[in-house]
N, C-alpha and C positions, 0 to 999 in steps of 0.2 A: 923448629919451624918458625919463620919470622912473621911477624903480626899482620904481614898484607897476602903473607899465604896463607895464613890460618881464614882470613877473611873471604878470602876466594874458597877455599873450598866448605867453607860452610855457607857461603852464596850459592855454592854446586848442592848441597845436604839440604839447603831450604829448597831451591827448587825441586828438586824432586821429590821431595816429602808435599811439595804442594801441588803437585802432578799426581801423584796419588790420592791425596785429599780428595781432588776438583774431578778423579775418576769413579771414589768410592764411597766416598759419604752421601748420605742425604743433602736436599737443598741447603737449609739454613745454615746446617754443618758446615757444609762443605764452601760456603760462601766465607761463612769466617776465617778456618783453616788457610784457604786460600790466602786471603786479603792479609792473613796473619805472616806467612810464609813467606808472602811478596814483599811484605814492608821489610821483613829481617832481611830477606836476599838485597833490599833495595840499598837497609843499612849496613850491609856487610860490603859492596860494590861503593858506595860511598866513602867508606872507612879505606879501604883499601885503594881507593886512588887518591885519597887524600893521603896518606902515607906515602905515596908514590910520586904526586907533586911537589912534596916533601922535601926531597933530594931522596927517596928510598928505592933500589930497584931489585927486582925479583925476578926467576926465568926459573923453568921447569920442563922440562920434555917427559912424557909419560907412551912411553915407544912400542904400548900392548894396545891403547886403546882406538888406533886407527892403523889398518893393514898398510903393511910397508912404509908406508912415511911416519906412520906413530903423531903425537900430540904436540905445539911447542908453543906455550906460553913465556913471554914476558911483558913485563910493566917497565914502563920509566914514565918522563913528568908527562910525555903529551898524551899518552894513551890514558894515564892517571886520570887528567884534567876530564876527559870523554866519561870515563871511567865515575869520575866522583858525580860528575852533571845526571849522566843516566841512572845511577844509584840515588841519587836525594829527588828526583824523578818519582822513581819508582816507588821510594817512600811514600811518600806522598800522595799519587795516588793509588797506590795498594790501599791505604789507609781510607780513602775516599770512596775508594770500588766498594770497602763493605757495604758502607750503605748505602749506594747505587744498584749493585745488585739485589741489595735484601729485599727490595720492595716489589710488587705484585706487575708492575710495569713491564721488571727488567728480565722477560721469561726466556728470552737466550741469550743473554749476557750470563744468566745462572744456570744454564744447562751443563751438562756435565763434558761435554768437548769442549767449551769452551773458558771452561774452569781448568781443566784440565789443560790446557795451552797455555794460560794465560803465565803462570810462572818461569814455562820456557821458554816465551818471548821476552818476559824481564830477561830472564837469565842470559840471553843471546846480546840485547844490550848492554848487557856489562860487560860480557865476555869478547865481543866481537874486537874491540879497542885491543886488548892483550893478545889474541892471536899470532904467532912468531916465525908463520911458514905459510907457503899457500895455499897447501890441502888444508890445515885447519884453519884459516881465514875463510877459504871457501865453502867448508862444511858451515862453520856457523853463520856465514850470511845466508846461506840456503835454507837453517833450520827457522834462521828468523825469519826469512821471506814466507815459510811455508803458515811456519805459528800465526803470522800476522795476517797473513794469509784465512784463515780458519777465525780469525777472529772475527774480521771483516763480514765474513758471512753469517754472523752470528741470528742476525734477523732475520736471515733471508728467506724464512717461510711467513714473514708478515710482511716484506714489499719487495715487488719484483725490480725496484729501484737497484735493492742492496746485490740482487743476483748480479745486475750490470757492473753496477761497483767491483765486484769481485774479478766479472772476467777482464775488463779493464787496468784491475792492479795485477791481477794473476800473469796477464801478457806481456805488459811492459816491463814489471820488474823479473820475468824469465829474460824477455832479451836484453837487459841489461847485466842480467846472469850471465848469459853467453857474452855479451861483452867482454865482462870480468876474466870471464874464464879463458879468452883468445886472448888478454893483453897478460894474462898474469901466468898465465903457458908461454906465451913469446917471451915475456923476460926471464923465467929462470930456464927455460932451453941458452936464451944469449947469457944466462949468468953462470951457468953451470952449477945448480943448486936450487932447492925450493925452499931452502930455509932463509929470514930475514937476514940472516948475518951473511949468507951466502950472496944476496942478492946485492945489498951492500958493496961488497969486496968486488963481484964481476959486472955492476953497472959501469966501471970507468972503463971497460975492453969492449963496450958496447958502439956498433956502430951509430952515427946522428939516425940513419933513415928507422934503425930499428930500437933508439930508446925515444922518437920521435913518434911510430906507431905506437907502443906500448904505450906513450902518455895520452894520445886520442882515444886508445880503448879503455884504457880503465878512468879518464876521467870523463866521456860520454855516459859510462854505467853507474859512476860514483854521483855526477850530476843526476842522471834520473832518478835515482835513492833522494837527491835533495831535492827532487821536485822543479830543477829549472826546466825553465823555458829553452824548447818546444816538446823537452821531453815529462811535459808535467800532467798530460790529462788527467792521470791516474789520482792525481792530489785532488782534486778538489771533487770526485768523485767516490774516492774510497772514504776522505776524513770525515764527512758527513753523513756517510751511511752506518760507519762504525762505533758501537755504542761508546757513549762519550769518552769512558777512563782508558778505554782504547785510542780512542783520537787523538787524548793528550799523551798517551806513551807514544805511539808516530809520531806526532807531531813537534813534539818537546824535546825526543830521545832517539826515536830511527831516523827521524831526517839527518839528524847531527851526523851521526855516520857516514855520510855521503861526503863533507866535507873533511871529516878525519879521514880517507881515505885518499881525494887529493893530497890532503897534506902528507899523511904517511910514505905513498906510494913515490908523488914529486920531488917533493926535497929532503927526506929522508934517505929511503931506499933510491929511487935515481940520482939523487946530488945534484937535482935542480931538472928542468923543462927548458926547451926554447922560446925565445924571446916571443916567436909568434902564438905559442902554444899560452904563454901567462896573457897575452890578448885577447885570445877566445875566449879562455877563464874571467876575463875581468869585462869582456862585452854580455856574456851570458848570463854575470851577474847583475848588471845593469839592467838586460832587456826583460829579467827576473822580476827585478826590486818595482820597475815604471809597471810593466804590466802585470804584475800580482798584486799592488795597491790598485791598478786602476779597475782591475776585475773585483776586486774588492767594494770597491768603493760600490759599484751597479749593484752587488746582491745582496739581495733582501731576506736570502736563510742563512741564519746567525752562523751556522757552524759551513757553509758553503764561505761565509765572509773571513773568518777565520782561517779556514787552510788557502785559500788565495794569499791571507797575511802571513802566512809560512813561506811562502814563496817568497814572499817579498822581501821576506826577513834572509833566507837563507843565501838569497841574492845580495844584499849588502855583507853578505860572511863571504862568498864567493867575490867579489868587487876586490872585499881584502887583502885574502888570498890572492888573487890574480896581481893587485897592486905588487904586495912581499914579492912573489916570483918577479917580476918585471925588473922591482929595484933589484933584488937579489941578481938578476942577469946582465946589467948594468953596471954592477961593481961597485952597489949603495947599503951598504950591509944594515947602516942606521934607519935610513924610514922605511926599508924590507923590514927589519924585528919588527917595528913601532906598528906596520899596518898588519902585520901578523898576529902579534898581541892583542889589536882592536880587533881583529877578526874571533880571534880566539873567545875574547871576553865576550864578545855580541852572542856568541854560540852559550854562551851560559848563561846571560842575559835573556835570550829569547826563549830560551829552555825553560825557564821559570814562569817567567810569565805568558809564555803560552800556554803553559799546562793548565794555570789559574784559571784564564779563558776558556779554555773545551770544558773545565771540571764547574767553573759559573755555569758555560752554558747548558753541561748537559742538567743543570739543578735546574733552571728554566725550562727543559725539556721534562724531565722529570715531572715537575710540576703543573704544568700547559698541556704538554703534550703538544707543543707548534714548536717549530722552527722559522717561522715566515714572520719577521721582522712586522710586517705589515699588521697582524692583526693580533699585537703585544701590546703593552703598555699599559703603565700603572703596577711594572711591580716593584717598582723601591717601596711602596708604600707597602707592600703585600710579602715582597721577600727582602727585608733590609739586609741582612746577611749579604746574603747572593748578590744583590747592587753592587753592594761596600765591597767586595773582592772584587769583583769585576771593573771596576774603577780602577781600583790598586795597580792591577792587569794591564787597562786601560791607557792610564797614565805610562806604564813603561813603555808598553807598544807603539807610543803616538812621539819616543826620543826627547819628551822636555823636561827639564827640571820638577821635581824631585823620581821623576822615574827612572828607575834601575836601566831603561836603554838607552839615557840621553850619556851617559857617559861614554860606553863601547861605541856609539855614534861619533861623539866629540873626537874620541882618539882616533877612529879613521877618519875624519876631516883632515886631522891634525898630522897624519902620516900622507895624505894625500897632498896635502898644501904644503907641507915641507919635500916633499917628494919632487916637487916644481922646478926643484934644482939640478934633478937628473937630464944631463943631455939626451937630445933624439925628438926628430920628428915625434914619432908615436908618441911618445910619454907628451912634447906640448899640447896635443890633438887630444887625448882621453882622459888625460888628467884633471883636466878642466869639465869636462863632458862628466865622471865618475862625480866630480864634485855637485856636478847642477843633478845631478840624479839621486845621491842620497837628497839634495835640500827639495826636489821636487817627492819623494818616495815620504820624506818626513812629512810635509804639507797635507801631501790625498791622506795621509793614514790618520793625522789629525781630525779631518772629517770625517774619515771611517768610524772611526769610534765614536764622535761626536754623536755621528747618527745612530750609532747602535746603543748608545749610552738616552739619547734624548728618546728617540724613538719608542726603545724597546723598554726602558725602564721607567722614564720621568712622564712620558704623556699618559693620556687619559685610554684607559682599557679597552681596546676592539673587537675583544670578542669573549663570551663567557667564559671559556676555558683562562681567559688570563684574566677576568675579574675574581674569578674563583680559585687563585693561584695560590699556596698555600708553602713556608719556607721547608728547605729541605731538613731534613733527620741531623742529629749531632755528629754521626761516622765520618757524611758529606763535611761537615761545616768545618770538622776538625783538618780532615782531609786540605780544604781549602786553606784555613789557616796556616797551615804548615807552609803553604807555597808562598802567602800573602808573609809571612816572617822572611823566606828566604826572598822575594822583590825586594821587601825592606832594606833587610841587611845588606843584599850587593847597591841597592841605589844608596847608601848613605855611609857605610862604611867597605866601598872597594878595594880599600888598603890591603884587607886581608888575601885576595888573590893576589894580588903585585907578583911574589915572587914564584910561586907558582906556576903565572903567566910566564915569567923571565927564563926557568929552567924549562917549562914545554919548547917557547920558541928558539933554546939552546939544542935541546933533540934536533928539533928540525934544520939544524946546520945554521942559523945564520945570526953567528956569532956568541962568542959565551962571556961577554959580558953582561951586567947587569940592564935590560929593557924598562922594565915597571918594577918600582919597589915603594914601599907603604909599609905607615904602622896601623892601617883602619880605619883611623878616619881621613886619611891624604893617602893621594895616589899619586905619584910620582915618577916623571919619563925623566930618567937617570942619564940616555945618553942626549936629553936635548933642555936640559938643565931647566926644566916643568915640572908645573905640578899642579892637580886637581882638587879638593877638597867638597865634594857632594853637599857633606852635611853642611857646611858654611851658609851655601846656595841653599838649600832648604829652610835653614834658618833664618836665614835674611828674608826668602821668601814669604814664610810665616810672620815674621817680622811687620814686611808689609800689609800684607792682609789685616791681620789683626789693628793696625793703627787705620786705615782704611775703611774698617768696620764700625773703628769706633769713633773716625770723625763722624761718617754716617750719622751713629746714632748719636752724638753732638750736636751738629747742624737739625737734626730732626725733633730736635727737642722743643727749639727755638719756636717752631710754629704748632698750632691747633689743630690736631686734629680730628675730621668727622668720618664718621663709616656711612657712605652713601653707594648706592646703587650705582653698579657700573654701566656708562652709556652702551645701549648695545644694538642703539641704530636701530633698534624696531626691530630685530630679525630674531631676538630673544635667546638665548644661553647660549653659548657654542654647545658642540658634539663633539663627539671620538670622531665623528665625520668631514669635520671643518679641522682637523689637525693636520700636521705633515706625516706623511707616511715615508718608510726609507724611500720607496720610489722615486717620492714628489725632492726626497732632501736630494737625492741624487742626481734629480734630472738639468742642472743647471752643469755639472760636472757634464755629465753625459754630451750635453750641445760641443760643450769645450772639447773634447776628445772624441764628438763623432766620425771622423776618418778614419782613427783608430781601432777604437771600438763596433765599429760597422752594425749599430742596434734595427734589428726588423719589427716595423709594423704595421698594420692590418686595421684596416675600419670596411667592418661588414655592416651596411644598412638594410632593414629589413623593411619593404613596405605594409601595409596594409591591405590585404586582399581585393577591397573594396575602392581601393584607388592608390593610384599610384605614385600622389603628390604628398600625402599622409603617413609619417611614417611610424610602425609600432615598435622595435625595438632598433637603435645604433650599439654595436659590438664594435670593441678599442682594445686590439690585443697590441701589447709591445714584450719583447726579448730582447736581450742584448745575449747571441751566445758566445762561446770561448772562440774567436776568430780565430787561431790558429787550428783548433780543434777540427773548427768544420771549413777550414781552407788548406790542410795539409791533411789531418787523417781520416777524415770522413771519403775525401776521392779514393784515398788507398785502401781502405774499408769496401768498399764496391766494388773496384778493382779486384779484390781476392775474393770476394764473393760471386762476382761475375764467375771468373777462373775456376771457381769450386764448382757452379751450375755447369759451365761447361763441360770441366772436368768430368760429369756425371755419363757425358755419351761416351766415353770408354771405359765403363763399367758397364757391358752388354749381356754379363751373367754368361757369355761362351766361354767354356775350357777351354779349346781350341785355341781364340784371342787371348786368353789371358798366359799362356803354352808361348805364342809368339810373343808378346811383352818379355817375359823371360828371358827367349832366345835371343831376341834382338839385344836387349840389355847387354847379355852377358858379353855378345859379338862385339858390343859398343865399349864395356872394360876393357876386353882384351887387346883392340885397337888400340885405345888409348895407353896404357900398360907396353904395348910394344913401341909405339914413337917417341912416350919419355923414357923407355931403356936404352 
């Protein structure tokens, strides 16, 4: 057996041994087992598509363990790449859930269903990328919608927030199920086969109108897994309510899937999409990337700020994507790899460093017990650790030098602006438009973190729970560490994925030359005679600071200094109350994007009984809510709720009436039954 099967199936032998742990041990027990189980399946998923990016490939059909269609696994580099991300994922925060869960906080993140799940939702992301037919792609996205599912809920007897949350995700990612499941039945009906290899071989006999359906439905269900825009309520509702190391395995690991599945399904198994269809993909990602930093930027719950920043993220992977198909339909085979690779690389980039993110914040939460941006601050001083990762995080997230996402940014600029060459209307029209959106998406997200970095950790404390905030356990710290090494290592030596990247976006049909190739510390685009070097840029940058610092304290030498009282205007020390709150950091954006944003507010005055020129208390409510939210599904929310109250006066509790429903019905088949015979 070769060393990326042996790796899969003792990824298969950990999770289920940690499925049983999380059903039958005691608490503490069963918190370690778990955490233990999860990290090995995490490093055995890791190992095994790192083998597989490799140049190494592997396939297995196992034809007992699913009636009539049986099991079909394979690996090659792009399901690898998916494969290695959600494995060093899973490491990591398995390793961090220990001691997340161990503590008296976390009472249904360590319950035993939800222990109990947890290893078979790792296991689903690793396994989901290898899947090699559509019964088993389909069975394991449904185990992991269900696991993740369960996980979600995990609090839901201490806020009736989390119940929402759940039916919210529970809805949309069913009908994105059904999605799936109508476009991925239409194609291997047109392909005559439900295995990968099969679908392959009969998408070329495929008619335009019906490999043209098939790509609207599986990449509308494959989008809502990543959270875009308009199919995204569900994000920014579920990742907040789900205890932290959950958040970041969604966030970092199940969204990604949504775009491995474009890719898979597009230009793999179909051999490309229509020109119009990479336009939807590359507008969706756009209207993604603007409006999940700019929902971003208004909120003031840390982990509500964050999964808006998934979007936003998974929007510039979708941009990518959608650019690669566009050129790829064009007849541009070189800036299609080059923006595919960038997309590629961004999906591992924001994997890491988001996970950092949810696994910082949920140590903040841990610690506080808040989530509300507004009444934090003061804990660098209190949780140095937790700062110094979340910075790390920080820095990637906001695309600038030295962080691990200003590179995968760089290369899709750099596939976009060489892409300028492609004839066509469209491409001069979006191209230009994709470009002004990553550099506007880069900008808000810089103040995002800004604020969440000034805010929440460097000003002054507003409220006891964060005066009295205390760093988290060594399990967490370790946990974080591991993810704040893997930011490191792709911001400063990218070299190491080059070829890896180059053999995924050779799966994907376009082209089997060499795209990106490096020895580690240079990354190099082979076919447009470029090249990158991270660490240079970092060095140089440290370079300056440090001479910087120490003209500073040169020039400061020069004169006397006294330590005197600072003027303070009579009004005596500031407060935690004279600081900026995220609100106040955000309100100046908010003016700039009010059309957009369409934020509601409220000033209730209250008089004095006694007169009515006098007044005893003014009330100043403001929201900004999610405008699509409540301008497309909230009316269709009432609408079916009307329809159901309606529906109620034909439930009369008569036999009789309910005898006629029947009748009629069936008269109603059988018409219909006889006009299409």
């Amino acid at each position: 057996m070769k060393g990326a099967e042996t790796a899969a199936v003792l990824a298969v032998g950990l999770a289920g041994a940690g499925a049983l742990s999380g059903a039958l041990l005691p608490r503490r027990a069963r918190v370690i087992a778990v955490g233990l189980c999860t990290a090995g399946l995490g490093g055995a998923g890791l190992t095994a598509g790192l083998m597989a990016s490799g140049g190494g490939r592997w396939s297995v059909h196992l034809p007992g363990l699913l009636p009539m269609a049986g099991v079909y696994l394979a690996v090659d580099a792009l399901s690898g790449l998916f494969m290695a991300v959600a494995g060093a994922v899973v490491l990591a925060v398995a390793v961090y859930g220990i001691g997340y869960a161990g503590g008296g906080h976390a009472r249904g993140v360590a319950s035993r269903g939800v222990q109990a799940s947890l290893p078979l939702f790792a296991l689903t992301l690793v396994l989901v990328p290898a899947a090699a037919s559509v019964s088993t792609f389909l069975l394991l996205w449904e185990v992991m919608a269900l696991t993740s599912l369960l996980l979600v809920l995990a609090d839901q007897r201490d806020r009736a927030s989390v119940r929402e949350a759940g039916v919210w995700y529970a809805v949309m990612t069913h009908l994105g199920l059904v999605l799936l499941l109508a476009g991925m039945a239409l194609f291997a009906a047109c392909a005559g086969g439900e295995t990968f290899t099969a679908l392959r071989a009969g998408a070329s006999g495929m008619s335009p109108t019906a490999r043209g359906t098939v790509f609207v439905l599986v990449a509308a269900a494959f989008a809502s897994k990543a959270g875009m825009v308009p199919l995204h309520p569900w994000l920014p509702r579920a990742h907040p309510e789900a205890p932290s190391n959950v958040s970041a395995l969604m966030s970092a690991a199940m969204v990604n899937l949504g775009a491995y599945g474009i890719v898979r399904v597009a230009f793999d198994l179909l051999g490309g999409a229509p020109r119009w269809g990479w336009l939807l993909v590359l507008a969706a990602g756009a209207l993604s990337a603007v409006y999940g930093i700019l929902q971003a930027a208004m909120a003031s719950d840390l982990k509500r700020l964050l999964a808006y920043s998934t979007s936003e993220n998974l929007g510039l992977v979708l941009i990518g994507v959608g650019a690669a198909g566009l050129f790829a339909s064009s007849g541009y085979p070189v800036p299609a790899a080059l923006a595919l690779a960038a997309a590629l690389l961004h999906v591992a980039n924001h994997a890491v460093f988001k996970a950092l993110l949810f696994c910082a914040a949920g140590s903040v939460v841990r610690a506080t017990g808040l989530r509300d941006l507004d009444r934090m601050g003061g804990l660098r001083a209190r949780m140095p650790a937790t700062a110094g990762f979340f910075t790390v995080a920080a820095l990637g997230a906001i695309a600038l030098p030295p962080g691990n996402g200003f590179l995968s940014e760089w290369l899709l600029l750099q596939s976009l602006i060489n892409g300028l060459t492609v004839p066509g209307i469209s491409t001069a029209i979006v191209l230009p438009l994709a470009v002004a959106v990553i550099a506007l998406s880069a900008g808000l997200a810089a103040a995002v973190f800004v604020k969440a970095l000034g805010v929440g950790f460097f000003a002054r404390p507003r409220s006891a729970e964060a005066a009295a905030a205390k760093e988290s356990p060594p399990g967490m710290l370790i946990g974080m560490g591991l993810l704040a090494v893997g930011c490191t290592g792709l911001a400063l030596v990218p070299g190491m994925l080059g070829n890896g990247l180059s053999r995924a976006v050779a799966v994907a049909g376009l082209g089997s030359g060499p795209t990106l190739s490096g020895d580690g510390f240079e990354l190099r685009l082979d076919r447009l005679a470029a090249s990158m070097s991270p660490l240079w840029v970092a060095a140089a940058l440290t370079a300056g600071l440090l001479a910087a610092a120490g003209l500073i304290r040169i020039t400061a030498r020069r004169g006397r200094r006294a330590n005197v009282k600072l003027w303070d205007c009579g009004g005596g020390a500031p407060t935690a109350r004279m600081s900026y709150t995220a609100t106040s950091f955000a309100e100046p954006l908010q003016r700039v994007f009010d059309d957009v944003l369409a934020p509601e507010q409220d000033v209730n005055v209250t008089p004095l009984r006694e007169s009515a020129y006098l007044v005893e208390r003014v009330r100043f409510q403001s929201r900004i809510p999610d405008r699509i939210e409540h301008r497309v599904y909230r009316p269709v929310l009432a609408a079916v709720t009307g329809l159901g109250q309606s529906a109620r006066r034909l439930a009369t509790g008569s036999v009789h009436l309910y005898l006629g429903y029947g009748f009629f019905g069936l008269v109603a088949v059988l018409l219909a039954l006889a006009v299409g015979w």
